[in-house]
Structures are given as C-alpha cells and as structure tokens.
Biopython code that builds the backbone (N, CA, C, O; Angstrom):
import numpy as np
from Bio.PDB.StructureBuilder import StructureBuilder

atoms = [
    (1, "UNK", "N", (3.184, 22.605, -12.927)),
    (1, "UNK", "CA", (4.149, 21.514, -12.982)),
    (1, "UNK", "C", (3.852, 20.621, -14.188)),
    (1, "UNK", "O", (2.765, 20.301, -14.669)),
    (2, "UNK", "N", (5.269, 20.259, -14.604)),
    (2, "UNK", "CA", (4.640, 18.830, -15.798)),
    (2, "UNK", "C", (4.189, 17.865, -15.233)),
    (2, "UNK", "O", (4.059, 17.696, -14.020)),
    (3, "UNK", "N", (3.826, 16.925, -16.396)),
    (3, "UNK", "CA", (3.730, 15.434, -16.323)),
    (3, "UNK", "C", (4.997, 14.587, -15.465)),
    (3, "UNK", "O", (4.822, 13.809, -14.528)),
    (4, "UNK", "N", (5.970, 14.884, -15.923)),
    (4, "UNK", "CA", (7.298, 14.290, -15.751)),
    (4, "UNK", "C", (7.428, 14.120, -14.420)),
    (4, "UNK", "O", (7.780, 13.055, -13.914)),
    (5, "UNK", "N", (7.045, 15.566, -13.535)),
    (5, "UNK", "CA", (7.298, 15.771, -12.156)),
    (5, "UNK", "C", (6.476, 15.596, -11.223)),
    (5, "UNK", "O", (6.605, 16.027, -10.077)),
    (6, "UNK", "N", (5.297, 14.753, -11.778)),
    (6, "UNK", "CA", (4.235, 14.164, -11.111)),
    (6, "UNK", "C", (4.255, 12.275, -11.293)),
    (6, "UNK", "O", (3.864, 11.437, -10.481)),
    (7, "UNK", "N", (4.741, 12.114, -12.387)),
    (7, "UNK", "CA", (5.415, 10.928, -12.685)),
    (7, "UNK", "C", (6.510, 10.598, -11.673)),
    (7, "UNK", "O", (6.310, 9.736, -10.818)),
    (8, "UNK", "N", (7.595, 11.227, -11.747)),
    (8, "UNK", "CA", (8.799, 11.198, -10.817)),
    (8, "UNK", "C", (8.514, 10.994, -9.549)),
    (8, "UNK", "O", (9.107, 10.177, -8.845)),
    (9, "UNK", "N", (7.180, 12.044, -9.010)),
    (9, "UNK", "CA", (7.093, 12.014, -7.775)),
    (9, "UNK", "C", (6.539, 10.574, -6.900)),
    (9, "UNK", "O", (6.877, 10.003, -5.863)),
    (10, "UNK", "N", (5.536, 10.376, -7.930)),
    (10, "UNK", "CA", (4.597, 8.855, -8.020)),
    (10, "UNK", "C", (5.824, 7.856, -7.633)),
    (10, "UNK", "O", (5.950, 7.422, -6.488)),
    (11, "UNK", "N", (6.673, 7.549, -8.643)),
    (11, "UNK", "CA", (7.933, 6.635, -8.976)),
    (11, "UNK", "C", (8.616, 6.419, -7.513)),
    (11, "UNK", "O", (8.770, 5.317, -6.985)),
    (12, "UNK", "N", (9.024, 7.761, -6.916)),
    (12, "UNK", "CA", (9.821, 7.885, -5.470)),
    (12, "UNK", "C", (8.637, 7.144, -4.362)),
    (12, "UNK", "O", (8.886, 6.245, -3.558)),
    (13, "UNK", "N", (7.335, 7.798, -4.587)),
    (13, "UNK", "CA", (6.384, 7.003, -3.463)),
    (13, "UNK", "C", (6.170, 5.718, -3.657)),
    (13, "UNK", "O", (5.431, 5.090, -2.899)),
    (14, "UNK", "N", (6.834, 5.105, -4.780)),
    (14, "UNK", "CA", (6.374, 3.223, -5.138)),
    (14, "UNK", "C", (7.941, 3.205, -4.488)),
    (14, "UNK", "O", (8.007, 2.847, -3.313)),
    (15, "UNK", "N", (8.736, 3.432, -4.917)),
    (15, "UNK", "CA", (9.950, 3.020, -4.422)),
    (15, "UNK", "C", (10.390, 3.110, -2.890)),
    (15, "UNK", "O", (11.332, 2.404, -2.529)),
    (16, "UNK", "N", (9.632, 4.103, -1.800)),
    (16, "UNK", "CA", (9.680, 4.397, -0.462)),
    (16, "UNK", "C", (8.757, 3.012, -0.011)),
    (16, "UNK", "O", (8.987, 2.317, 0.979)),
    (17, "UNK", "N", (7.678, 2.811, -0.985)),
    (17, "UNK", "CA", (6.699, 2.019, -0.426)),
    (17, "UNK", "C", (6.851, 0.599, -0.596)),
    (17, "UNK", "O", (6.616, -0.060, 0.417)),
    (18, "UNK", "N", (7.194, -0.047, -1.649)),
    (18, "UNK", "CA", (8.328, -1.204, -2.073)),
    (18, "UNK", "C", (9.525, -1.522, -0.951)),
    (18, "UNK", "O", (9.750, -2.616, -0.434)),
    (19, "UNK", "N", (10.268, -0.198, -0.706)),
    (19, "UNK", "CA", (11.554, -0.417, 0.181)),
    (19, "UNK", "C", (10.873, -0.904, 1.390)),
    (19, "UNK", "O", (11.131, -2.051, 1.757)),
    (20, "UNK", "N", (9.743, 0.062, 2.298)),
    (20, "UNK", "CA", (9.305, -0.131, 3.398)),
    (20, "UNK", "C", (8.965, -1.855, 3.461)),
    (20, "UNK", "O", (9.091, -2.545, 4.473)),
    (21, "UNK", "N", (8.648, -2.186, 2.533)),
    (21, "UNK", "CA", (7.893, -4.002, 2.365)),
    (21, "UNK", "C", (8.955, -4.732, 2.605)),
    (21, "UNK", "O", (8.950, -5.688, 3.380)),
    (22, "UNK", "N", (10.047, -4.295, 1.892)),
    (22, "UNK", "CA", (11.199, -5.447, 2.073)),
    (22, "UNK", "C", (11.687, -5.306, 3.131)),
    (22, "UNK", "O", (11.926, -6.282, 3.843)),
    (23, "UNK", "N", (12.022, -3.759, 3.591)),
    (23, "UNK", "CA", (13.617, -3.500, 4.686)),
    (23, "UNK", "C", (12.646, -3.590, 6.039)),
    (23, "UNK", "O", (13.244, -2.901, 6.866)),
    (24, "UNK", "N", (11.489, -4.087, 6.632)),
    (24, "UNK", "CA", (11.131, -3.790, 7.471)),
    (24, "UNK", "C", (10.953, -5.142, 8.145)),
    (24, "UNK", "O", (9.989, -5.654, 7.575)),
    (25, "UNK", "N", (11.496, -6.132, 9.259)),
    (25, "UNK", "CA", (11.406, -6.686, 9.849)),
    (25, "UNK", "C", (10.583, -7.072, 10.943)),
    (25, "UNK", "O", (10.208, -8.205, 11.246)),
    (26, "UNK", "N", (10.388, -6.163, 11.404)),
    (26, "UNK", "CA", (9.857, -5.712, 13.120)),
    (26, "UNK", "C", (8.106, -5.665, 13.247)),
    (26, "UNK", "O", (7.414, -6.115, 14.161)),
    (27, "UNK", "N", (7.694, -4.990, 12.052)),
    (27, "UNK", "CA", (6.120, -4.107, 12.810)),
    (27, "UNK", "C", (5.458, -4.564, 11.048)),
    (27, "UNK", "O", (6.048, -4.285, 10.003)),
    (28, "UNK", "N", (3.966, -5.395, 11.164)),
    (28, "UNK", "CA", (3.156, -5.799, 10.741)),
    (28, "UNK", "C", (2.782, -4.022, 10.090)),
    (28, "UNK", "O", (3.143, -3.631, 8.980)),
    (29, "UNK", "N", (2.233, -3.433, 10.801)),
    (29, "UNK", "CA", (1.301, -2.391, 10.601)),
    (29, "UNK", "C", (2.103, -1.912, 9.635)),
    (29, "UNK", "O", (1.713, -1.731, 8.482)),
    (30, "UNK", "N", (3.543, -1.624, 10.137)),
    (30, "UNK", "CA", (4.435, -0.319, 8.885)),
    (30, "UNK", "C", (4.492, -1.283, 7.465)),
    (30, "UNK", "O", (4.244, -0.703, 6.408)),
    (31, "UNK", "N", (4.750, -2.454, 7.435)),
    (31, "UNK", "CA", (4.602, -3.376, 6.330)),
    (31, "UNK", "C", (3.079, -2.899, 5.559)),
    (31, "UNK", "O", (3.006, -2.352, 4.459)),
    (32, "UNK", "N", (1.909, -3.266, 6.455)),
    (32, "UNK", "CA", (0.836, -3.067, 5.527)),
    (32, "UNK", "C", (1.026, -1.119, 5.202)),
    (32, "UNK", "O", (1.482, -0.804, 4.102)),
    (33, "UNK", "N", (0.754, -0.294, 5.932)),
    (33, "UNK", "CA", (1.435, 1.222, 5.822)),
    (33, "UNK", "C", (1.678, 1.754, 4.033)),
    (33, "UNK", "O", (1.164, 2.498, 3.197)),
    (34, "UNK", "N", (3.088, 0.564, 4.228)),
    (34, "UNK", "CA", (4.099, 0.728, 3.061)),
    (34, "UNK", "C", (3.567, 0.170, 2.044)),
    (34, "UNK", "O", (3.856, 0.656, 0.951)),
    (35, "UNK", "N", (2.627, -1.019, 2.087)),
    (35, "UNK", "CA", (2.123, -1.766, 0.959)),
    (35, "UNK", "C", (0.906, -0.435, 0.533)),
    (35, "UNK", "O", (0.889, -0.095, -0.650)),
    (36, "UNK", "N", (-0.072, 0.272, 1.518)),
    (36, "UNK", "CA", (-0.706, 0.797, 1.063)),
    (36, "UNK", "C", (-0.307, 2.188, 0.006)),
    (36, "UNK", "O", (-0.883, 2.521, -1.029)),
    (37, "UNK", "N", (1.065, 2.936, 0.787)),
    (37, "UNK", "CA", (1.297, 3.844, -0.106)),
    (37, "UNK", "C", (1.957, 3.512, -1.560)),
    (37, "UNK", "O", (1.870, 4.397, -2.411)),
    (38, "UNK", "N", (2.536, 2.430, -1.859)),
    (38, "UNK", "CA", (2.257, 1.572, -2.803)),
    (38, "UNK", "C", (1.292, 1.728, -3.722)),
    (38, "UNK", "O", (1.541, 2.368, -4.744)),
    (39, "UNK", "N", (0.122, 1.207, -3.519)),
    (39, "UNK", "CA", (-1.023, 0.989, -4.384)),
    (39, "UNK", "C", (-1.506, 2.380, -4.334)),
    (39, "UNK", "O", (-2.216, 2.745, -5.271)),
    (40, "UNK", "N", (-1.062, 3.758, -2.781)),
    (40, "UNK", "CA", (-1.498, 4.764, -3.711)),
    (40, "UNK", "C", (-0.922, 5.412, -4.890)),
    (40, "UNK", "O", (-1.562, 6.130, -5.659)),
    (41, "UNK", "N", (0.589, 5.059, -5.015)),
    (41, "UNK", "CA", (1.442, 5.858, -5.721)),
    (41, "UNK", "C", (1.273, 5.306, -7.014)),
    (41, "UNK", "O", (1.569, 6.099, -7.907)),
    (42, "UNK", "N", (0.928, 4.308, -7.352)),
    (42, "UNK", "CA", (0.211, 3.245, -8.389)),
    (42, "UNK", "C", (-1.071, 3.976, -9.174)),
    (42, "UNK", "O", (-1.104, 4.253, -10.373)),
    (43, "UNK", "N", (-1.933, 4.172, -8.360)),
    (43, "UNK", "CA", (-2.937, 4.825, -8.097)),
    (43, "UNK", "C", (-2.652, 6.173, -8.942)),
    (43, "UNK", "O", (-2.935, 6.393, -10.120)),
    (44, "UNK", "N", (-2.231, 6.722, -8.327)),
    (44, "UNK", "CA", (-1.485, 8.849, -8.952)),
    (44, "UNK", "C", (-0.821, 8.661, -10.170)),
    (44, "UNK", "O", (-0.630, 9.661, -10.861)),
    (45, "UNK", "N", (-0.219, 6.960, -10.784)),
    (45, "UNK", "CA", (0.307, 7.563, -11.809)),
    (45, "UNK", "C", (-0.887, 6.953, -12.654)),
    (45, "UNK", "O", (-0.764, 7.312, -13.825)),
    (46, "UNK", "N", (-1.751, 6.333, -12.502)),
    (46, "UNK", "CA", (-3.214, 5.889, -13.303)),
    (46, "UNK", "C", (-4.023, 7.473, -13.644)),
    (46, "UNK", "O", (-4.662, 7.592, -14.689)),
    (47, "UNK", "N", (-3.936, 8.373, -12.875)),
    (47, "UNK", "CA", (-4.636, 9.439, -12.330)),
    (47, "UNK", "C", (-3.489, 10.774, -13.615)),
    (47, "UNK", "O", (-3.967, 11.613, -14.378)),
    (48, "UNK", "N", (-2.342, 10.536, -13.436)),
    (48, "UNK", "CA", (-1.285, 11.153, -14.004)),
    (48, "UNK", "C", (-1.290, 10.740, -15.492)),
    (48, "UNK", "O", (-0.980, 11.690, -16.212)),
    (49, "UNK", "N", (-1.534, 9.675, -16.116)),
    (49, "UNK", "CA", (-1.200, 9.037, -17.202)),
    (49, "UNK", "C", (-2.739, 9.447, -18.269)),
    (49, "UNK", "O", (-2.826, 9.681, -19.475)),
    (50, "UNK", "N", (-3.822, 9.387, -17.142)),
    (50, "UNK", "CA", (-5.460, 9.600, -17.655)),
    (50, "UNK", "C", (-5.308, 11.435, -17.804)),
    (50, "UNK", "O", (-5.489, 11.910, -18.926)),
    (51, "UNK", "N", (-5.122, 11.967, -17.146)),
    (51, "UNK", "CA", (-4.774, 13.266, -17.524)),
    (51, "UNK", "C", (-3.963, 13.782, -18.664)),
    (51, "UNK", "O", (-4.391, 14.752, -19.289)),
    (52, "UNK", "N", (-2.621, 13.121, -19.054)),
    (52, "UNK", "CA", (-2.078, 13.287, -19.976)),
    (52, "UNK", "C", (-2.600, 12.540, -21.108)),
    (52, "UNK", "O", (-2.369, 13.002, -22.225)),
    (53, "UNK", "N", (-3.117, 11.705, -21.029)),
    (53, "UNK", "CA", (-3.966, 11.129, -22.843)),
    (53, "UNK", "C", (-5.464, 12.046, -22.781)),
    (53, "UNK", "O", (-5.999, 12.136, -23.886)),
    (54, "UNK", "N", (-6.243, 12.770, -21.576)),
    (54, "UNK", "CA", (-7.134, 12.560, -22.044)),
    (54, "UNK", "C", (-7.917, 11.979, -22.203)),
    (54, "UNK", "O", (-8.741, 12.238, -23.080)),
    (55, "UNK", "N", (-8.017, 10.656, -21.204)),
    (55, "UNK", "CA", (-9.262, 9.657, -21.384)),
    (55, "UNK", "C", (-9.474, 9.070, -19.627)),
    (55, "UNK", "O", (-8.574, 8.676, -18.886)),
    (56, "UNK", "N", (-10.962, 9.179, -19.312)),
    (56, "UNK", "CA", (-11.141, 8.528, -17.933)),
    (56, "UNK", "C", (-10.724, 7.510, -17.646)),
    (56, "UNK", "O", (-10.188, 7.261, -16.567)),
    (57, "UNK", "N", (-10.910, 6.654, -18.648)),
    (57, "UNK", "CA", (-10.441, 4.991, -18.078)),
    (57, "UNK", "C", (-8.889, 4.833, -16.543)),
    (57, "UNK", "O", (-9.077, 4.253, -15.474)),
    (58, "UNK", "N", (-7.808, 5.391, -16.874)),
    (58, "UNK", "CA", (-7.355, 5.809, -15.745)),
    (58, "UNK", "C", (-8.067, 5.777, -14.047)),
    (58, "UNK", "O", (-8.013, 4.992, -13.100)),
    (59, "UNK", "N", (-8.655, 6.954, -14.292)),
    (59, "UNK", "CA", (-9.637, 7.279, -13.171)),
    (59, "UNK", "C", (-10.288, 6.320, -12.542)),
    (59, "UNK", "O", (-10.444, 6.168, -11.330)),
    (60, "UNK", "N", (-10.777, 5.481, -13.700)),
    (60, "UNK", "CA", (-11.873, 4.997, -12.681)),
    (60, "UNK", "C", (-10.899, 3.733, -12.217)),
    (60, "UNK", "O", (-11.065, 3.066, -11.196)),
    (61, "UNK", "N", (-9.901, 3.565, -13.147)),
    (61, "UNK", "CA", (-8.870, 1.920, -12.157)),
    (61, "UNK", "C", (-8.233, 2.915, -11.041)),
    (61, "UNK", "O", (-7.975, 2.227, -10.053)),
    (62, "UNK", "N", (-7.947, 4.023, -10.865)),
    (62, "UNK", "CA", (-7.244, 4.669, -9.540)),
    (62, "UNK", "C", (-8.398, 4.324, -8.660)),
    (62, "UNK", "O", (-8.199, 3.762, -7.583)),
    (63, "UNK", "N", (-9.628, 4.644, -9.082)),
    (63, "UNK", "CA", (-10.843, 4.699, -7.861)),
    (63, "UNK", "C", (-11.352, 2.949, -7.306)),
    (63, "UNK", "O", (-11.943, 2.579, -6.291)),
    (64, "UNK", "N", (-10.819, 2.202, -8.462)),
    (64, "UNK", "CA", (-11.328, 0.878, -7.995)),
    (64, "UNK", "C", (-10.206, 0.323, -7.346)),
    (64, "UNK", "O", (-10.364, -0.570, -6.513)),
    (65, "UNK", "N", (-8.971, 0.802, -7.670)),
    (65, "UNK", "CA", (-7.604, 0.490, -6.661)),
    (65, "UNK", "C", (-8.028, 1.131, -5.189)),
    (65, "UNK", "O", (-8.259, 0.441, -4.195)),
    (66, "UNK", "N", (-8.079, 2.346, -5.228)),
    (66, "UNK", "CA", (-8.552, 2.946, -3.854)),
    (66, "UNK", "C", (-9.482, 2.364, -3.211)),
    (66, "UNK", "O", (-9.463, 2.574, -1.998)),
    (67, "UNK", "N", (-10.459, 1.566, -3.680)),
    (67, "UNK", "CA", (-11.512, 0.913, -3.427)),
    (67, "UNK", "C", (-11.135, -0.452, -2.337)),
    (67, "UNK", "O", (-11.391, -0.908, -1.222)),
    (68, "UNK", "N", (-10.400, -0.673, -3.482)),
    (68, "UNK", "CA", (-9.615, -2.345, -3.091)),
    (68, "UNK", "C", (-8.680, -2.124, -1.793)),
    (68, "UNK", "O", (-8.773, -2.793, -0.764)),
    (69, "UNK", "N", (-7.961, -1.297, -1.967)),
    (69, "UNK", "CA", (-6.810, -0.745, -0.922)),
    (69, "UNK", "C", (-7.539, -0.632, 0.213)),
    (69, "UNK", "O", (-7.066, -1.083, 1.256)),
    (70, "UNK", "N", (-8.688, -0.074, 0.206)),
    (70, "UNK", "CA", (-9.088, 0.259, 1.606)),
    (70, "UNK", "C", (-9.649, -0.714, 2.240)),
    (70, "UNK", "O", (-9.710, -0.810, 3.466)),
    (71, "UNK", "N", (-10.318, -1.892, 1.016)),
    (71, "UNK", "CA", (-10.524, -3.262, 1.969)),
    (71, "UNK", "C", (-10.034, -3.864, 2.905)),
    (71, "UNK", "O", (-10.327, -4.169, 4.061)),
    (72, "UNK", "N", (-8.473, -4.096, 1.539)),
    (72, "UNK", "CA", (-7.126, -4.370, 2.215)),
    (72, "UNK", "C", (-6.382, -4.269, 3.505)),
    (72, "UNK", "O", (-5.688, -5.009, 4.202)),
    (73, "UNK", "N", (-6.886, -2.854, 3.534)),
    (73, "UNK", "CA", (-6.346, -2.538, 5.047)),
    (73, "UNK", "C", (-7.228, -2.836, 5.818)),
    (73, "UNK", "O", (-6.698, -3.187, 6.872)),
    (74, "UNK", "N", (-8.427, -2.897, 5.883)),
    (74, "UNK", "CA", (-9.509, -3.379, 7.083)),
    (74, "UNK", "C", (-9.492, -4.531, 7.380)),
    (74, "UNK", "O", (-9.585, -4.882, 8.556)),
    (75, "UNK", "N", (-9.359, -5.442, 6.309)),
    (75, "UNK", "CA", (-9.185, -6.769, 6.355)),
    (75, "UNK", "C", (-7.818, -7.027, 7.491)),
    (75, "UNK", "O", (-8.026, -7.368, 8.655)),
    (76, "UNK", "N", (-6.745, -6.853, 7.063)),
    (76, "UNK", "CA", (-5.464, -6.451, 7.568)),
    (76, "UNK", "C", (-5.126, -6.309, 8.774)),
    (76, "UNK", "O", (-4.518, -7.099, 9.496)),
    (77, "UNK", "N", (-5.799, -4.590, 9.148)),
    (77, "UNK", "CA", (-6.032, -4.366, 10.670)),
    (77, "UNK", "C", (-7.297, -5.246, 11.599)),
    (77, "UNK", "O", (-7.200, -5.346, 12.823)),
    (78, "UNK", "N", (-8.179, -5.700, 11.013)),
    (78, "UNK", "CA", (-8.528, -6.790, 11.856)),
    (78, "UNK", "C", (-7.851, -7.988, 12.328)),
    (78, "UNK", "O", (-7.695, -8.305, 13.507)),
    (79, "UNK", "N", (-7.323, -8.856, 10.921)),
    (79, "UNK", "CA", (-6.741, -9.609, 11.470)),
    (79, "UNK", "C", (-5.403, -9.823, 12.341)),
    (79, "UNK", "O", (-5.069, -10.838, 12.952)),
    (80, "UNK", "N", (-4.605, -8.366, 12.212)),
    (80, "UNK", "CA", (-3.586, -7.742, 13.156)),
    (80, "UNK", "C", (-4.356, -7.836, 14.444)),
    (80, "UNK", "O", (-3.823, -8.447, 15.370)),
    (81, "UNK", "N", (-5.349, -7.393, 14.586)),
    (81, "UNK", "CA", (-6.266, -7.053, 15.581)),
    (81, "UNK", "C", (-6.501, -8.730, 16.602)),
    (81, "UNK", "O", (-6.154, -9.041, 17.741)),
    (82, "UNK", "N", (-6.873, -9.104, 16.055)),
    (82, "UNK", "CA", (-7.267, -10.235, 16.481)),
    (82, "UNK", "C", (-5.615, -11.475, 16.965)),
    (82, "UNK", "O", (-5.398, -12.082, 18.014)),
    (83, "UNK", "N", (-4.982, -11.421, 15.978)),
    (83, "UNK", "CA", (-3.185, -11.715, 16.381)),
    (83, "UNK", "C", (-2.687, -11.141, 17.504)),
    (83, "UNK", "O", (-2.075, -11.611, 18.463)),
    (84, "UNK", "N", (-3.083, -9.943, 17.200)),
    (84, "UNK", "CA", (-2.015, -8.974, 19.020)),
    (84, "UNK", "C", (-3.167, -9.607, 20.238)),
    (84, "UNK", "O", (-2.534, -9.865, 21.262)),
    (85, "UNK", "N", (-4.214, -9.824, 20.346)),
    (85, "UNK", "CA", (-5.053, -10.289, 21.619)),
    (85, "UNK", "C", (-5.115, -11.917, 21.705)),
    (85, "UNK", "O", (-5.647, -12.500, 22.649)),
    (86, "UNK", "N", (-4.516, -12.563, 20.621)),
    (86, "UNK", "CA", (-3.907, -13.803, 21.289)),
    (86, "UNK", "C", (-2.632, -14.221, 21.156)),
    (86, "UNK", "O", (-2.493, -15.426, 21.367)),
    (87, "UNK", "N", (-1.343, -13.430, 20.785)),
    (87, "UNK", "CA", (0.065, -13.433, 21.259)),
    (87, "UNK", "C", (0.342, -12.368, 21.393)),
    (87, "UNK", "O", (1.537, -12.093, 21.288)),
    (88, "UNK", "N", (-0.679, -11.233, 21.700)),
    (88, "UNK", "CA", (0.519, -9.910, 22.566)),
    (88, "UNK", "C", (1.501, -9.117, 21.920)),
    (88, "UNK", "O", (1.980, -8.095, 22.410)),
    (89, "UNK", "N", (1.784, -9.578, 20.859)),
    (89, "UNK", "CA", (2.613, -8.912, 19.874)),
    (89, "UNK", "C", (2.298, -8.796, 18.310)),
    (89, "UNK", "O", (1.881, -9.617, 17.493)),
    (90, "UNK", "N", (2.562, -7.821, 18.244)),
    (90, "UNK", "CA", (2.527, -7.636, 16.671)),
    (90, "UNK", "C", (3.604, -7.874, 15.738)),
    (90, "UNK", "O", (3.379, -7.573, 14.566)),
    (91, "UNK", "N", (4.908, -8.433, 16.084)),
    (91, "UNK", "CA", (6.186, -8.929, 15.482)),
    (91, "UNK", "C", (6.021, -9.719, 14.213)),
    (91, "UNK", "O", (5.045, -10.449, 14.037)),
    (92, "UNK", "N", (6.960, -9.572, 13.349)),
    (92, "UNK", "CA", (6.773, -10.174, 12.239)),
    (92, "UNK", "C", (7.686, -11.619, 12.071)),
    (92, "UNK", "O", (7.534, -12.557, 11.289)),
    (93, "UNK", "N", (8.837, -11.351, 13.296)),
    (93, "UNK", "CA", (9.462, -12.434, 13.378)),
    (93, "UNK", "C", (8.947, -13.446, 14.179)),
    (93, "UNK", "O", (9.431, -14.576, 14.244)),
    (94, "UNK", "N", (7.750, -12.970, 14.929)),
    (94, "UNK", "CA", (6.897, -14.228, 15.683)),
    (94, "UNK", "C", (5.424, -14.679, 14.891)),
    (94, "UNK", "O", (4.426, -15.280, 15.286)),
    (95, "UNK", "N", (5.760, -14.159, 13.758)),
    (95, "UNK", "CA", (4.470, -14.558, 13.006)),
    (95, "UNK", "C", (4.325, -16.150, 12.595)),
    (95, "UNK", "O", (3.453, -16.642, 11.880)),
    (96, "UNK", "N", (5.171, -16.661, 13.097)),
    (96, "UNK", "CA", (5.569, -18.172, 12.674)),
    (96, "UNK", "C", (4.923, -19.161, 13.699)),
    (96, "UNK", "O", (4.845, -20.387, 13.617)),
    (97, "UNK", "N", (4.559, -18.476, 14.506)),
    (97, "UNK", "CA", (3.587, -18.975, 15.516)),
    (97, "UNK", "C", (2.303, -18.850, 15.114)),
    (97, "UNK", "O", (1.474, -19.277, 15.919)),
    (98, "UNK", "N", (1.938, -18.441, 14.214)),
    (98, "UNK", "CA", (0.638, -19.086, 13.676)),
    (98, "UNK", "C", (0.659, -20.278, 13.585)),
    (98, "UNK", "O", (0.487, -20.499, 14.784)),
    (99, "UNK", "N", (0.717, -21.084, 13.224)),
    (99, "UNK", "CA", (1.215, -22.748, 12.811)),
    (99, "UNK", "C", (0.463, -23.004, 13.680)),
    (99, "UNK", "O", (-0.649, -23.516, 13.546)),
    (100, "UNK", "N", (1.253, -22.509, 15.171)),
    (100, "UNK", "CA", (0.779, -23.493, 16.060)),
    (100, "UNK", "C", (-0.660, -23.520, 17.016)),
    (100, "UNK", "O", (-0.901, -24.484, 17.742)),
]
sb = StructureBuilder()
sb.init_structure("model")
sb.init_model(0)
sb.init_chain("A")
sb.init_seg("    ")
for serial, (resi, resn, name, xyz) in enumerate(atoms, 1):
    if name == "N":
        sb.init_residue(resn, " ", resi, " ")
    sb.init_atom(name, np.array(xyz, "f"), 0.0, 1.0, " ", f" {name:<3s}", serial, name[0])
structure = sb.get_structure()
C-alpha cells in the first residue's frame, strides 16, 4: 500500500474520533473512547509521515503521544470511576452536578 492510503486511513480515524467528541451527548466513556482514537490516529500519521521522510523523530512523538494517551485514560476512568459511585450515573447531561 502507499503513503496516501495510510494517510487517508489515519484522516477517516481523526474524523470518526473528532465526530464521536462532538455528536455524543449521553456516555462519558464513548466521549473519552473517541478522544482516545483521536490521539491514536494522530499518532499513525506521526508513524506514517516518519516512514516516508526517513527520520525517527516521528516515532518517538507517536510513542510519547501513546504514552500520554494512556495516562489520559486512567486518569479519566478513575475519575469516571469515582463520579458513577457518588451519582449513579455516568451521563454527560448530569455532569453539571458537580457544582454542587
């Protein structure tokens, strides 16, 4: 396969993963989900772009993104974690009850 069609493919997974962030109302988890395949598809074209010049530098920002990403989500699912066992829900439209 080319460049182009590994590029393209990257492009569709930021754009599935972007859409999921905005169009999703309801569920915390699919929000973070969508943010993560995001930063991977981010990720593949760092990985895609270092392959086609020829130089690591790429690589190692895909590996320190992957790095970061996976914080992200731990951080994330804890504090999801800790939200659903004192309001019971994971809703994004009751997230406004933090405040109180």
């Amino acid at each position: 396969m080319d460049f182009i069609h590994f590029f393209f493919i990257a492009t569709l997974l930021f754009i599935i993963g972007v859409g999921g962030v905005i169009l999703n109302k309801t569920n915390i988890v699919v929000v973070l989900m969508s943010l993560e395949l995001a930063l991977l598809s981010v990720s593949l074209n760092f990985i895609i772009f270092s392959a086609c010049l020829g130089d690591m530098t790429g690589q190692i920002f895909a590996i320190f993104i992957l790095v970061i990403a996976a914080c992200e989500s731990s951080i994330g699912l804890a504090i999801i974690l800790v939200y659903f066992r004192v309001r019971g829900s994971i809703r994004i439209d009751q997230a406004s009850l933090l405040k109180s």
